[in-house]
N, C-alpha and C positions, 0 to 999 in steps of 0.2 A: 327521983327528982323530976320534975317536971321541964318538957321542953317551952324556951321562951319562946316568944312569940315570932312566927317568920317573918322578915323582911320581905319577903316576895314571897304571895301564896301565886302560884300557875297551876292552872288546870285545865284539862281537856284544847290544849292552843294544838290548832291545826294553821299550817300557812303554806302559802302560795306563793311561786314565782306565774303568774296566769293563770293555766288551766293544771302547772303542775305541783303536785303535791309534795311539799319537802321536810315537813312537819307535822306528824299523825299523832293527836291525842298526849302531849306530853303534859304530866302533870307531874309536880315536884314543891316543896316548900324548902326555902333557902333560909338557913337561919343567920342573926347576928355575931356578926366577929369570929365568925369559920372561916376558910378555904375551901371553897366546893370547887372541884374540879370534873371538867367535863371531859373525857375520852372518848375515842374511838375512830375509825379508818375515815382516810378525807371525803369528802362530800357527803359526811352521815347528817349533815345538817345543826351539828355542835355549833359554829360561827353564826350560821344562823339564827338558832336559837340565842346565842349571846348576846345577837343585835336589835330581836324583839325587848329586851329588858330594857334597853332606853331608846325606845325605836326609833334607830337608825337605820331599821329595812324601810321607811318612810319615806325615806330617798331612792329607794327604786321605784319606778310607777311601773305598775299592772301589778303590785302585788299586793295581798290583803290575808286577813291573819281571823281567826274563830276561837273563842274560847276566852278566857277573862286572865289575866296578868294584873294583879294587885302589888301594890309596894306603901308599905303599911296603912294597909287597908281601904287602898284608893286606889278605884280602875285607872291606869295610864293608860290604854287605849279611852278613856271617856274623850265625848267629844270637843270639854269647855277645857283639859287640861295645857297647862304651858308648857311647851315644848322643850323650849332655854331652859326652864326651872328644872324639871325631870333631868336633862340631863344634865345640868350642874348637878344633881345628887346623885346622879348614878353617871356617872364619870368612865372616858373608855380608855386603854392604853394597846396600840396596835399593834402587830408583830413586826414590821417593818420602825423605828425608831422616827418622828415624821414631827422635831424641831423647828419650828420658826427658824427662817435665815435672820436672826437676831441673836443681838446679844442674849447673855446667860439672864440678864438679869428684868428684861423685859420681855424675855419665852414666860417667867415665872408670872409676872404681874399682868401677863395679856390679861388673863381671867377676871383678876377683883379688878380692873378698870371697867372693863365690859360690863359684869355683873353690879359694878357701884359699889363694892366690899367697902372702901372707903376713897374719902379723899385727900386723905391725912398722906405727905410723904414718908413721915417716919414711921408711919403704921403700915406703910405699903413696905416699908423697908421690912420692917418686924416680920410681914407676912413671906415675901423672900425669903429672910434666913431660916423663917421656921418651918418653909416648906422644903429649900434646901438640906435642912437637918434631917427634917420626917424621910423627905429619900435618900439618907445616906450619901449626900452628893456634895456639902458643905463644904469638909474641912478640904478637898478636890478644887472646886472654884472660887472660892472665897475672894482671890485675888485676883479673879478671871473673869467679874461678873459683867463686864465689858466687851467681854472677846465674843465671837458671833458663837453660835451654840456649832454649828456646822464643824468647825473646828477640832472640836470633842473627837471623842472612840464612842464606836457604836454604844460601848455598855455605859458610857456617859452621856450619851445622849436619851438612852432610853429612862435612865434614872431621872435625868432632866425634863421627859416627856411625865413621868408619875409626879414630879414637884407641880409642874406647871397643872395637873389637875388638883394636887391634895393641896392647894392655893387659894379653890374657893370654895374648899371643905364639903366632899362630896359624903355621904353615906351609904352606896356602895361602890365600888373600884372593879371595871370591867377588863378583865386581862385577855387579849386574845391572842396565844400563842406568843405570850412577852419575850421569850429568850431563845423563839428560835433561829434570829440571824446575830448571837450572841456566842461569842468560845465561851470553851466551858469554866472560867474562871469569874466573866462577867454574869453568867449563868447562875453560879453560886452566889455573887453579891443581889443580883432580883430575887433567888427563891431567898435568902437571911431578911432580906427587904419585907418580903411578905409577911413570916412571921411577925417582924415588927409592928406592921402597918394590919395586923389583924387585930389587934389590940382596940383600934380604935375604928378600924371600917369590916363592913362584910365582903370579901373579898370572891370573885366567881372568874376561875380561870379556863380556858379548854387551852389544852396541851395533846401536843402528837405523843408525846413521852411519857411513856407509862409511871417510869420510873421517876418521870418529875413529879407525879401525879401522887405518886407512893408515897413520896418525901416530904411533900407540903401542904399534902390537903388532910380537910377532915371529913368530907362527905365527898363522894363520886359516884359521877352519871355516867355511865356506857349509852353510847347513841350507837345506832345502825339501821341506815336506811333511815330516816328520820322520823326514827321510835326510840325514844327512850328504853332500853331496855331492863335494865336494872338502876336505883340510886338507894345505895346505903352510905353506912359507913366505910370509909378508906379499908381500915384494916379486917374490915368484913370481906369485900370486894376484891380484894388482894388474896385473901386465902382461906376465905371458903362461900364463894359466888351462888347467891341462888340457883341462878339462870346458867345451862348447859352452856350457852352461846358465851356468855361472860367468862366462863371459864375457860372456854375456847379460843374466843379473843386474846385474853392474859395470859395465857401459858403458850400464843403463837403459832395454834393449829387456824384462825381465821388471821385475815387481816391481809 
């Protein structure tokens, strides 16, 4: 069977914080309505890499990036693209939970006001619950959509943070370390989340946890030293690794 066509072709991206090098020659193709997941020991340049896909390394100055990043089949780095627009479609969720001090019900609708989705209130309503619903976080606040988001548990807040993106219907869903200040019960409703929400977006997470990696994804990347080392398939990479180093990482002789 033939693979569809990738969401993100990347090739050859080198990047820089200055004169230092953090990103050497990665190249990968991400496809639609997977789980790619990114691994590997901290400062391998994984988060890095996750924030060239709707660059928001753009916000740091003195750094600059080599190599082309396409998202279907359009340079994001070109010079005439909109910024807003890119990342309404590629949408970020952060490992820290990072709610509007707002109610539940205008965290959700910040996005289609800003973006103009509509100006309909019953439509803005419609868009609320059905972003509510898509994060699993509805039948929770339903009668809370008033109370400030702050309020919530971490793992309601963070589900709260994926509504208020999946609100102005991104096409792909940037997850950076989503559950790791998350117990492990909130943990399991984000990765059920996932599966759900792959259905209809392409999903790209970097996780510390191998094991999270194991569970939820369908392609993963081994970063070190900020090289891509190996990206296969999940269950390829899990138990029988090209690459010496991959294997060495996963079974906990590196790391």
């Amino acid at each position: 069977m033939d693979k569809p066509e990738p969401v993100f072709k990347i090739r050859n991206v080198d990047f820089y914080y200055g004169s230092v090098l953090a990103l050497h020659q990665v190249s990968m193709d991400v496809l639609p309505n997977l789980i790619t997941a990114l691994i590997g020991p901290s400062g391998c340049g994984k988060s890095t890499f996750l924030r060239c896909l709707n660059r928001m390394n753009d916000t740091i100055s003195g750094t600059h990036i080599e190599g082309q990043i396409h998202l279907n089949g359009a340079d994001i780095y070109n010079k005439d693209i909109d910024l807003a627009n890119l990342r309404q479609r590629v949408g970020m969720v952060f490992q820290k939970p990072n709610p509007f001090p707002q109610s539940v019900f205008d965290n959700v609708a910040f996005g289609p006001r800003v973006v103009g989705l509509t100006k309909d209130k019953n439509e803005l309503d419609m868009i609320v619950e059905r972003s509510l619903r898509q994060a699993a976080l509805w039948d929770e606040v339903k009668d809370h959509l008033d109370e400030n988001a702050l309020s919530f548990s971490l793992g309601e807040q963070q589900r709260l943070c994926i509504a208020r993106l999946l609100a102005v219907q991104p096409e792909v869903i940037l997850m950076d370390e989503p559950a790791s200040a998350l117990d492990p019960i909130a943990t399991l409703r984000i990765e059920e989340l996932m599966f759900e929400l792959k259905k209809n977006y392409t999903i790209i997470i970097v996780t510390h946890n191998m094991q999270q990696a194991a569970r939820v994804s369908d392609y993963t990347g081994l970063f070190w030293l900020g090289e891509l080392v190996e990206f296969s398939p999940t269950e390829n990479m899990f138990t029988r690794p090209e690459k010496q180093l991959s294997e060495d990482y996963i079974t906990g002789k590196l790391g």
